[in-house]
C-alpha positions, 0 to 999 in steps of 0.5 A: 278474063282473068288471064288477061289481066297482065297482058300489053294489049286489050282482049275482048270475049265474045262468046259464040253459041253452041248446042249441047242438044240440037235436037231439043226442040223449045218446050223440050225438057230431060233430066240431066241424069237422063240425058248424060245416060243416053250419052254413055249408053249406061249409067255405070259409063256416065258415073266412071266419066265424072270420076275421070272428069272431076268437074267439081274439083275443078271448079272448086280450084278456080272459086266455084263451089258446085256439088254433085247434087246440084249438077245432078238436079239440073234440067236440060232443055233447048239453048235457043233462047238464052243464047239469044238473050245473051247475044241481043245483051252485048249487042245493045250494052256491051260485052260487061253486060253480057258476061253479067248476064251468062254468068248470072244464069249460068249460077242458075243453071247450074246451082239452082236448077233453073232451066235455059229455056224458061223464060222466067229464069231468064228474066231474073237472070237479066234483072240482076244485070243494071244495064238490062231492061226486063222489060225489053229483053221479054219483048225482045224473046218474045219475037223472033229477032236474033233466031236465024242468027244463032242457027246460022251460028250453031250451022257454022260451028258445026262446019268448023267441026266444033264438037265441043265446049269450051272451045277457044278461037283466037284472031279468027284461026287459032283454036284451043279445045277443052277446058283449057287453063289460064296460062294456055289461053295467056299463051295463045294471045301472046302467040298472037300478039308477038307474031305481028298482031291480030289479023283482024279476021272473026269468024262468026262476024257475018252471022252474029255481027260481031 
């Protein structure tokens, strides 16, 4: 949120959940490795994807030091739970604790291997958030609150014909796809602001009571 910093007005974040694998079932584990060569179709089409892509490099340009053995290690797994956990997160203490929370399992996923669906990955990640009680969350993904949320969120993504992530919806119509950069996203949310303001529309207020 960066981006925002310098804005006229406030901007808030509500991220929206999204399955990379819909068809994970929970339980479900695949390498990364695995996974992206079934993509591809080969692993010789996977490797020339990541040299075009250059997702390490971009990453080092914004702050973030990841090493291709490290995206390499990761496991995929069904998202269910974790989107869960970050949804009931900004529902009981805001969007801070949320953005603590993704980012600290996102550190996780990404440089330490952990897997979305383990539960106990999850539960460390909530315990480096002060607003979150572990207690609560575990109770919380204990039960099946918040399921029928997120599939009916992930339903109306794919609806929308939302294939891919990061994708950026602003005021509830303007959406930017990819890995856009800071002055795209500043750009968007001037649009917004100098064509007579936020509408107010939300997209996915129905389903995730936003």
């Amino acid at each position: 949120m960066e981006a925002c910093a310098d804005l006229p007005f406030d901007v808030q974040l509500h991220r929206v959940p999204f399955f990379l694998e819909p068809d994970y079932a929970p339980g479900y584990r695949e390498s990364h490795q695995t996974r992206m060569v079934r993509k591809f179709g080969s692993a010789e089409r996977f490797e020339a994807f990541k040299k075009g892509h250059g997702l390490v490099p971009r990453a080092a340009e914004v702050g973030v030091e990841w090493t291709e053995q490290q995206l390499s290690a990761r496991v995929q797994s069904s998202t269910l739970r974790s989107h869960r956990l970050v949804q009931w997160a900004s529902k009981r203490h805001g969007n801070g604790a949320a953005e603590a929370l993704y980012t600290a399992m996102g550190r996780r996923h990404f440089s330490e291997s952990g897997v979305l669906d383990d539960l106990e990955m999850l539960m460390a990640a909530a315990g480096e958030v002060d607003a979150i009680d572990v207690e609560k969350a575990r109770a919380f993904l204990g039960s099946d609150e918040g399921v029928k949320a997120i599939l009916a969120a992930v339903a109306l993504v794919d609806r929308l014909n939302i294939h891919s992530i990061p994708t950026l919806v602003v005021d509830g119509q303007l959406v930017l796809d990819g890995g856009c950069v800071a002055d795209e996203v500043e750009e968007a949310l001037r649009n917004v602001h100098e064509g007579g303001g936020p509408s107010g529309k939300r997209i996915f207020g129905g389903c995730l009571d936003l």
